[in-house]
N, CA and C atoms as an extended XYZ file, in Angstrom:
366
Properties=species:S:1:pos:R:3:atomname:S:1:resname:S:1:resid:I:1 pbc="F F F"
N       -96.540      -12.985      -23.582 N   UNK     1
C       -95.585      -13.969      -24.015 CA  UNK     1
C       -94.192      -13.485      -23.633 C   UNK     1
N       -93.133      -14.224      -23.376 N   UNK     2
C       -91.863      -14.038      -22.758 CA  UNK     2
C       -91.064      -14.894      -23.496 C   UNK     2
N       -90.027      -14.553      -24.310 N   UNK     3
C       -88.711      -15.295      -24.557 CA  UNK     3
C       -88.050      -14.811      -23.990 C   UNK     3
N       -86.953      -16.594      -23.154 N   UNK     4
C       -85.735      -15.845      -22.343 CA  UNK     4
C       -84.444      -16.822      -23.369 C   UNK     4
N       -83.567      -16.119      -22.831 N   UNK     5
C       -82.271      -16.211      -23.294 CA  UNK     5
C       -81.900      -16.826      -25.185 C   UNK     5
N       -83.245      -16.421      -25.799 N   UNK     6
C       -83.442      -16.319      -27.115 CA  UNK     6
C       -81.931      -16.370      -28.587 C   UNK     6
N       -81.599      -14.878      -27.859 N   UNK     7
C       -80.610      -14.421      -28.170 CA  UNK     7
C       -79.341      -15.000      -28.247 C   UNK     7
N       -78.849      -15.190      -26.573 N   UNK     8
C       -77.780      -15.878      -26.241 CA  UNK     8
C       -77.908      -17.725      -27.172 C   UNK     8
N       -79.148      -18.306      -26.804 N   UNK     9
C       -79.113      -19.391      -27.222 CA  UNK     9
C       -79.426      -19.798      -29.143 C   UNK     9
N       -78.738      -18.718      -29.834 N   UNK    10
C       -79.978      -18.689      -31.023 CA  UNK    10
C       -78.960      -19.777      -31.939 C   UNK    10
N       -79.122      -21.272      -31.564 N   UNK    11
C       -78.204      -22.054      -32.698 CA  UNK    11
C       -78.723      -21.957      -34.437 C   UNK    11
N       -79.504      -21.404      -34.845 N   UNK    12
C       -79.891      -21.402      -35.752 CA  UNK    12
C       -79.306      -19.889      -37.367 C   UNK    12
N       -79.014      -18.768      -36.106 N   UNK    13
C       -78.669      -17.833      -36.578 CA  UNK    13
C       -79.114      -16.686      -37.169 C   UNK    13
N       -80.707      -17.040      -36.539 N   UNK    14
C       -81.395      -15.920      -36.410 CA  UNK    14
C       -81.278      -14.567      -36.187 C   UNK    14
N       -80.679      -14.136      -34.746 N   UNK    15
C       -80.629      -13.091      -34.247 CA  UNK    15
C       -79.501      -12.426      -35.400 C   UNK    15
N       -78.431      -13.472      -35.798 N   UNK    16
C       -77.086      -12.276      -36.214 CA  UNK    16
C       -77.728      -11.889      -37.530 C   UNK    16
N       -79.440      -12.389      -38.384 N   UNK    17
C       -79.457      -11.702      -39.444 CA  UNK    17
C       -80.555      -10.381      -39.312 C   UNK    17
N       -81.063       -9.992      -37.918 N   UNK    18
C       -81.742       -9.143      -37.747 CA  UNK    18
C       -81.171       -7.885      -37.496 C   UNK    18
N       -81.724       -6.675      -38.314 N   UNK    19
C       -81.186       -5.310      -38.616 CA  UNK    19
C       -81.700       -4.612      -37.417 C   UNK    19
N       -80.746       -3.629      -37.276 N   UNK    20
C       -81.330       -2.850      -36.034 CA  UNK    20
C       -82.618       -1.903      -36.273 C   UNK    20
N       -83.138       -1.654      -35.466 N   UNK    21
C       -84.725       -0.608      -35.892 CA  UNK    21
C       -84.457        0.611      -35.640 C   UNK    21
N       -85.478        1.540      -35.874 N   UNK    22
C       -85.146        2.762      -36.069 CA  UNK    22
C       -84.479        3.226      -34.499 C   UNK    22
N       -84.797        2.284      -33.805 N   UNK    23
C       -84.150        3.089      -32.275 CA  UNK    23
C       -82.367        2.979      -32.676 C   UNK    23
N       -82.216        1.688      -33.198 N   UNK    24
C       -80.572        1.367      -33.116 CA  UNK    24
C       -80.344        0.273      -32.601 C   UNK    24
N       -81.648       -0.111      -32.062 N   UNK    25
C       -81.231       -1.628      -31.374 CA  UNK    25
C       -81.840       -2.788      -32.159 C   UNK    25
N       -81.204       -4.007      -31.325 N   UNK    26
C       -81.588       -5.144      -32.112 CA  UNK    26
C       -82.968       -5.374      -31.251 C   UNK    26
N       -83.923       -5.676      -31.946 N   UNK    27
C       -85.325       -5.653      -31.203 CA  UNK    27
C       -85.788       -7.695      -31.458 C   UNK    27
N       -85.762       -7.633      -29.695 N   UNK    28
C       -86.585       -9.137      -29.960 CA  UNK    28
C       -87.482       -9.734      -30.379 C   UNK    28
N       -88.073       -9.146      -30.423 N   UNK    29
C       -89.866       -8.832      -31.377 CA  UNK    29
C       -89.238       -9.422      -32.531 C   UNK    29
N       -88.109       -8.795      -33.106 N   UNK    30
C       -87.931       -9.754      -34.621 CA  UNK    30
C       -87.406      -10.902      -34.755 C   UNK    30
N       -86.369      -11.485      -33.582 N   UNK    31
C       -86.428      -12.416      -33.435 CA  UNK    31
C       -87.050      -13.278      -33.334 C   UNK    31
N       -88.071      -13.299      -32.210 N   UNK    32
C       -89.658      -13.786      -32.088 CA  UNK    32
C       -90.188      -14.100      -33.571 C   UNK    32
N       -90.453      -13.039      -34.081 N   UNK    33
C       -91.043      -13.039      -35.433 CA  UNK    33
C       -90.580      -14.012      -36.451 C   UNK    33
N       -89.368      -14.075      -36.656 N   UNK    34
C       -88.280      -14.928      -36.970 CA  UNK    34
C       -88.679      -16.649      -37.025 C   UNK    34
N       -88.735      -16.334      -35.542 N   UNK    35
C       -88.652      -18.175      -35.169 CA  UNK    35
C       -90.029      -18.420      -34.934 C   UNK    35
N       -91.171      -17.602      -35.188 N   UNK    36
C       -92.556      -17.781      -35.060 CA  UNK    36
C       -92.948      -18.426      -36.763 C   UNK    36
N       -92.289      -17.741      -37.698 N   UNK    37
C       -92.206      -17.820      -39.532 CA  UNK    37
C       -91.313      -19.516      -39.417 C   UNK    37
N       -90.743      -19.610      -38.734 N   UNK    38
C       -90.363      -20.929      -39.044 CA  UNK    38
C       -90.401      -22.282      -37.971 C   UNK    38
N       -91.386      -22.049      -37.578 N   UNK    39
C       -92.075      -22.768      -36.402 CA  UNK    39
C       -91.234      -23.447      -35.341 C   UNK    39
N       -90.413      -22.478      -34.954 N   UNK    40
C       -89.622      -22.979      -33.926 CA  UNK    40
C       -89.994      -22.443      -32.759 C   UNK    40
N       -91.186      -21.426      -32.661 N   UNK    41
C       -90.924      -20.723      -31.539 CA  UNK    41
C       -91.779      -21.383      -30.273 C   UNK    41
N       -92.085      -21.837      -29.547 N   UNK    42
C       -93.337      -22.095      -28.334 CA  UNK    42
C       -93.847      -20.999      -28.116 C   UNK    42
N       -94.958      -20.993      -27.997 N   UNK    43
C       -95.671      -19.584      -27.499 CA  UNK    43
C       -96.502      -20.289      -26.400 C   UNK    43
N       -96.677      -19.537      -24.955 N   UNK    44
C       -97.638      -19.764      -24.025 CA  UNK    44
C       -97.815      -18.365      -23.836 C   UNK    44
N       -99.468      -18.028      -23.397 N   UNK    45
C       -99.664      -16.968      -22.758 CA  UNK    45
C       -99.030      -17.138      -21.388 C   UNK    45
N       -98.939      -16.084      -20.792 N   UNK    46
C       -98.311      -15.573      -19.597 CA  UNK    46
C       -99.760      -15.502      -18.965 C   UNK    46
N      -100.536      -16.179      -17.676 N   UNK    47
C      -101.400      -16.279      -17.215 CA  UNK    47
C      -101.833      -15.208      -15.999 C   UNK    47
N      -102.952      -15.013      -15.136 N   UNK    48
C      -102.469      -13.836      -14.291 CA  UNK    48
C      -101.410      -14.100      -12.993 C   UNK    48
N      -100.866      -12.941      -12.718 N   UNK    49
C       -99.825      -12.656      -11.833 CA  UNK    49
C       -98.862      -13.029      -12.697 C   UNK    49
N       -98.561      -12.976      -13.380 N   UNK    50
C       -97.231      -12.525      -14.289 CA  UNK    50
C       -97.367      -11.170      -14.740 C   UNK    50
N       -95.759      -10.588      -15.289 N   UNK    51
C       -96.019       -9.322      -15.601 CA  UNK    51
C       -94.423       -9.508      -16.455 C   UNK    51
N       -94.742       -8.591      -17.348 N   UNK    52
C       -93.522       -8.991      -18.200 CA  UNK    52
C       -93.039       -7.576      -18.407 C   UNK    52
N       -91.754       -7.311      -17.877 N   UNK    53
C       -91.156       -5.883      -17.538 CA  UNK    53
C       -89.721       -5.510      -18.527 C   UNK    53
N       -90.205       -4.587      -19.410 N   UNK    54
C       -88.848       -4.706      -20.172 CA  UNK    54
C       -87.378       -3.387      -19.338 C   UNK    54
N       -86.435       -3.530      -19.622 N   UNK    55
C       -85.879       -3.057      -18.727 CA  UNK    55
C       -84.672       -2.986      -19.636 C   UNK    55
N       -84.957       -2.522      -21.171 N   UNK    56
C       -83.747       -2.066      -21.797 CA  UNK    56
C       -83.319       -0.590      -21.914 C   UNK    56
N       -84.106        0.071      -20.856 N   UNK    57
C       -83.456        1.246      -20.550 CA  UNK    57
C       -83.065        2.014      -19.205 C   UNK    57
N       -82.318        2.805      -18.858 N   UNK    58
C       -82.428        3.085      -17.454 CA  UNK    58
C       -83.349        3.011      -16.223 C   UNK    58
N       -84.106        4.155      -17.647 N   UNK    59
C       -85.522        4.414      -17.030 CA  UNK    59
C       -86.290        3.300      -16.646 C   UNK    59
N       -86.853        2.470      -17.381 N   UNK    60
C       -87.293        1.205      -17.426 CA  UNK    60
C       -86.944        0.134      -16.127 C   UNK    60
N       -85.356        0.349      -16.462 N   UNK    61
C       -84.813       -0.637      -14.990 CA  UNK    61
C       -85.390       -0.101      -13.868 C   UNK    61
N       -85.250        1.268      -13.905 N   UNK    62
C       -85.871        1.994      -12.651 CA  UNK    62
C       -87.167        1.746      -11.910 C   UNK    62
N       -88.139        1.875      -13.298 N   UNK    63
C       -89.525        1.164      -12.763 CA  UNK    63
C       -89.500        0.149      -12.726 C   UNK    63
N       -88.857       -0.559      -13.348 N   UNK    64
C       -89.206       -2.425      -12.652 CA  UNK    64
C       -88.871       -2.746      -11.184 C   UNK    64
N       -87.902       -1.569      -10.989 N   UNK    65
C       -87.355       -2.045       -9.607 CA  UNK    65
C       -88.167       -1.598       -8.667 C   UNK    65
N       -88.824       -0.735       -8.911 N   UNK    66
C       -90.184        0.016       -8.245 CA  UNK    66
C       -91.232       -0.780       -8.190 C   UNK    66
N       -91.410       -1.339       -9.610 N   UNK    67
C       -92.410       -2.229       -9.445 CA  UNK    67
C       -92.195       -3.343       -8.510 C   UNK    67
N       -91.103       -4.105       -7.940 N   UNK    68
C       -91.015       -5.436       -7.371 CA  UNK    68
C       -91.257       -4.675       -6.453 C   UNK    68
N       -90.395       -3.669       -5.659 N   UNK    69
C       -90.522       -3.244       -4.494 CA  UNK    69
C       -92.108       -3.265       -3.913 C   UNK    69
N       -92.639       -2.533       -4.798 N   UNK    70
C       -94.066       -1.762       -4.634 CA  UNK    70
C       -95.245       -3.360       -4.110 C   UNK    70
N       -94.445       -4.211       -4.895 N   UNK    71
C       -95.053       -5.759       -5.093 CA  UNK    71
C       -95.119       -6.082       -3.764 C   UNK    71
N       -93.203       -6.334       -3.272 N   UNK    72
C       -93.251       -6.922       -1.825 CA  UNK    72
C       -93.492       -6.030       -0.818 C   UNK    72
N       -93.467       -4.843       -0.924 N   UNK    73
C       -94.148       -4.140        0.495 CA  UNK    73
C       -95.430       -4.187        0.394 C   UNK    73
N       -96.982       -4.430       -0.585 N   UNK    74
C       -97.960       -4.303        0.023 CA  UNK    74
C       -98.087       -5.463       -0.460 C   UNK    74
N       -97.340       -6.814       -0.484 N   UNK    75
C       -97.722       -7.926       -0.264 CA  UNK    75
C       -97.415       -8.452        1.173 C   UNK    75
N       -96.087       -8.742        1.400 N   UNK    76
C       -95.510       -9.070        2.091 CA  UNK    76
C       -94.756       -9.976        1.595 C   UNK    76
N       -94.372      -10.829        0.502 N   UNK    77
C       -94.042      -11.636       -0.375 CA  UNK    77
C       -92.481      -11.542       -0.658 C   UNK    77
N       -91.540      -11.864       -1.164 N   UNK    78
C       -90.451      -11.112       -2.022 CA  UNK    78
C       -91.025      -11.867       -3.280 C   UNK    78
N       -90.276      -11.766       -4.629 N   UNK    79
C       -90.905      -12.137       -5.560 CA  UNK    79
C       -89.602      -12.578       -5.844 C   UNK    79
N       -89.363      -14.102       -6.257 N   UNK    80
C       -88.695      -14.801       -6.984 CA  UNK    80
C       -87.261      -15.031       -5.786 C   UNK    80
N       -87.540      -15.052       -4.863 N   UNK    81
C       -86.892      -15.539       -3.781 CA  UNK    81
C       -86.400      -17.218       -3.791 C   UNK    81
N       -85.119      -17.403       -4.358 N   UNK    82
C       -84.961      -18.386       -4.705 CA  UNK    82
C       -84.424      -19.473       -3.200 C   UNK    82
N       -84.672      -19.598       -2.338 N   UNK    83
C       -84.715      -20.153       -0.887 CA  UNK    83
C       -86.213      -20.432       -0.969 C   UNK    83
N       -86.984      -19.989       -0.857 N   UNK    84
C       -88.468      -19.451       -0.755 CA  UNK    84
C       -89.075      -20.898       -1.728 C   UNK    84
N       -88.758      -20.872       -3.321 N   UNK    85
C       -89.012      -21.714       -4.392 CA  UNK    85
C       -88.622      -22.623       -4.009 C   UNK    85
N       -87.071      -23.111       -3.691 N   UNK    86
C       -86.729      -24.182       -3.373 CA  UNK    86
C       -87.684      -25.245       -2.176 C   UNK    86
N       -87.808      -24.312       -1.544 N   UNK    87
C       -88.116      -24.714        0.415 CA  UNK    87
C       -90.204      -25.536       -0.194 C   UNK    87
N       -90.627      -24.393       -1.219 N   UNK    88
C       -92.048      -24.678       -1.432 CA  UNK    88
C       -92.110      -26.004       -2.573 C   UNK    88
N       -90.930      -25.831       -3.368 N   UNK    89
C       -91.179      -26.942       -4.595 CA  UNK    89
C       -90.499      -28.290       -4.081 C   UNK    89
N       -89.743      -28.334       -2.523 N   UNK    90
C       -89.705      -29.681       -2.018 CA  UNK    90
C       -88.315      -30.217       -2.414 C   UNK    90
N       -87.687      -29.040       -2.650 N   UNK    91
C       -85.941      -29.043       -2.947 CA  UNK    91
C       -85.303      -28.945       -2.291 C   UNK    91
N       -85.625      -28.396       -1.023 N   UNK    92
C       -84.561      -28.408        0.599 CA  UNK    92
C       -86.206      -28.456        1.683 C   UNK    92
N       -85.389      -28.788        2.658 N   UNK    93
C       -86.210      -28.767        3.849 CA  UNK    93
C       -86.679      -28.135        4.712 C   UNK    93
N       -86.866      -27.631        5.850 N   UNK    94
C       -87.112      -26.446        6.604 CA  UNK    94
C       -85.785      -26.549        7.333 C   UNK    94
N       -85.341      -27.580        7.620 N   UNK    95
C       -83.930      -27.499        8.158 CA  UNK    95
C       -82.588      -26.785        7.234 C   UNK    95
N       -83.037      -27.006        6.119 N   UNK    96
C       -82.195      -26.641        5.484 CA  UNK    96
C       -82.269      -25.366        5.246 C   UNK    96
N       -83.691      -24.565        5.029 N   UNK    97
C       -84.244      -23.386        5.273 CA  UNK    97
C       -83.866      -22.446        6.071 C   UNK    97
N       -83.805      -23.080        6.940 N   UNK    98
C       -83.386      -22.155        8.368 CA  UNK    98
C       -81.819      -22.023        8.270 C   UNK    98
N       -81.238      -23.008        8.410 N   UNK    99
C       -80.105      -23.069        7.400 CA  UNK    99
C       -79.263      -21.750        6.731 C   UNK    99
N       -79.977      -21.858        5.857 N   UNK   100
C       -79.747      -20.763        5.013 CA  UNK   100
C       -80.054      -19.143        5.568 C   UNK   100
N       -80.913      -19.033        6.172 N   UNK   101
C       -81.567      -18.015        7.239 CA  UNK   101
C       -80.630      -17.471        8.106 C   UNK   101
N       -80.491      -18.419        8.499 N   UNK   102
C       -79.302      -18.385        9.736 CA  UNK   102
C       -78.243      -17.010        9.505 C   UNK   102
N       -77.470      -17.047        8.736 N   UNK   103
C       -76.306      -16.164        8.732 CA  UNK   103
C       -76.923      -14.933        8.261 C   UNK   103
N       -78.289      -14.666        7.863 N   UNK   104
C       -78.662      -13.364        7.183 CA  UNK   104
C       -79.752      -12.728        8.378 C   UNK   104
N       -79.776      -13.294        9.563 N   UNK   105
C       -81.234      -13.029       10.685 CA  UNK   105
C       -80.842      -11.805       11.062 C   UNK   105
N       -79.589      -10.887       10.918 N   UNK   106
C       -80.079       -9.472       10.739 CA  UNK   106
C       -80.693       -8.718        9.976 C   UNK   106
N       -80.935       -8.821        8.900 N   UNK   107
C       -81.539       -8.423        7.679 CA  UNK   107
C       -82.913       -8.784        7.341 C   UNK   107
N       -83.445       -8.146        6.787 N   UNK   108
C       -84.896       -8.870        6.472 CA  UNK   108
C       -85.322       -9.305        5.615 C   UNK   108
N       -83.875       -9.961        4.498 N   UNK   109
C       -84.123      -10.476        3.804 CA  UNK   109
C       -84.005      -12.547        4.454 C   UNK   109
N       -83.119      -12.419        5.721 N   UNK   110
C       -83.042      -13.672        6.577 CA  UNK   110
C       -84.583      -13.917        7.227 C   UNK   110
N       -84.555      -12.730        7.769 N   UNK   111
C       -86.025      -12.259        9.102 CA  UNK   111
C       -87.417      -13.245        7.895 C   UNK   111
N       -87.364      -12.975        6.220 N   UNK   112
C       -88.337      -13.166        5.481 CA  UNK   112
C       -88.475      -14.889        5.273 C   UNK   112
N       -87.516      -15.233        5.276 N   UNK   113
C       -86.938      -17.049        5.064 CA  UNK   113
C       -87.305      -17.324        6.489 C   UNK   113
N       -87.353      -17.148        7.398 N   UNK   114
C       -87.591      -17.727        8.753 CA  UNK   114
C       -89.264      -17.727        9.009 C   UNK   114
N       -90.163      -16.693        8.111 N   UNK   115
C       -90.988      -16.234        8.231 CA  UNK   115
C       -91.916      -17.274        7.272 C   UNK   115
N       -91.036      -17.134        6.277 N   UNK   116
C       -91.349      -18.395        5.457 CA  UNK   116
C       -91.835      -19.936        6.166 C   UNK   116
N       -90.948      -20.178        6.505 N   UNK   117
C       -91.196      -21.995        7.715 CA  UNK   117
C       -92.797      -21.638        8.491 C   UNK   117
N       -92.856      -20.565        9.126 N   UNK   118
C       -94.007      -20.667        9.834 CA  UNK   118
C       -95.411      -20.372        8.744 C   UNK   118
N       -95.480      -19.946        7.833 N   UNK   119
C       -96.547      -19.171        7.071 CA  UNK   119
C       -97.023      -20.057        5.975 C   UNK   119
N       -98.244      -19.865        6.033 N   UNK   120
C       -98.910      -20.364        4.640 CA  UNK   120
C       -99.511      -19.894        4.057 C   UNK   120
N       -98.601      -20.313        2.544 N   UNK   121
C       -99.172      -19.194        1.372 CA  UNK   121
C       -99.515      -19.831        0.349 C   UNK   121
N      -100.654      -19.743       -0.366 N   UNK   122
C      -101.116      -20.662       -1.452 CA  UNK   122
C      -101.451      -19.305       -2.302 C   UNK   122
C-alpha cells in the first residue's frame, strides 16, 4: 500500500496531531492509521511490479537509487520516464516524441525516447 502526498494534503488535521516515535520522526504509518480509524483512507494493494521504496534516510535514498538503476540496466526500460508515459498513454504523438528527443540525442537519456518510437513493449 502507498500514500502519496498524505501529509502535504491532510485538510482534516491529522498529521499536526501525530507525536513523533521513538526515532524522532513523524511516522506515516500513523497517519495511515489515523485516516484508516476514520474511514477516510482508500487502500489498494500495490499489484506485481510495483515496489514501494522508502527513502527517509540517506542510506535508503542510496539504495533506491541503486535499485532504479539496477532496474533499467538489466531491463533496458527507464522507469517512470515521463515522455515514455505520455507517448504510450496517447498524450503526444511520435512526432511529438521525437520532438522532445531531438535536443537530448547525445545522451542516452534522448538515444532511449527515440528507441522508444521503434520498440514494443507490453
Amino acid at each position: 500500500m502507498a500514500v502519496e502526498d498524505v501529509v502535504a494534503e491532510d485538510q482534516r488535521g491529522v498529521a499536526a496531531a501525530i507525536q513523533p516515535s521513538a526515532r524522532g520522526e513523524l511516522e506515516i504509518t500513523d497517519v495511515n492509521a489515523a485516516y484508516l480509524r476514520q474511514g477516510q483512507l482508500e487502500v489498494e494493494i500495490m499489484g506485481r511490479g510495483y515496489a514501494w521504496l522508502d527513502t527517509g534516510t540517506h542510506d535508503s535514498l542510496m539504495d533506491a537509487g541503486q535499485f532504479i538503476a539496477t532496474l533499467e540496466k538489466r531491463q533496458g526500460l527507464k522507469v517512470a520516464c515521463p515522455e515514455e508515459i505520455a507517448f504510450r498513454s496517447g498524450w503526444i504523438d511520435a512526432a511529438q516524441l521525437e520532438s522532445l528527443a531531438q535536443p537530448m540525442l547525445k545522451n542516452g537519456y534522448g538515444q532511449y525516447l527515440l528507441k522508444v518510437l521503434n520498440d514494443r513493449v507490453y
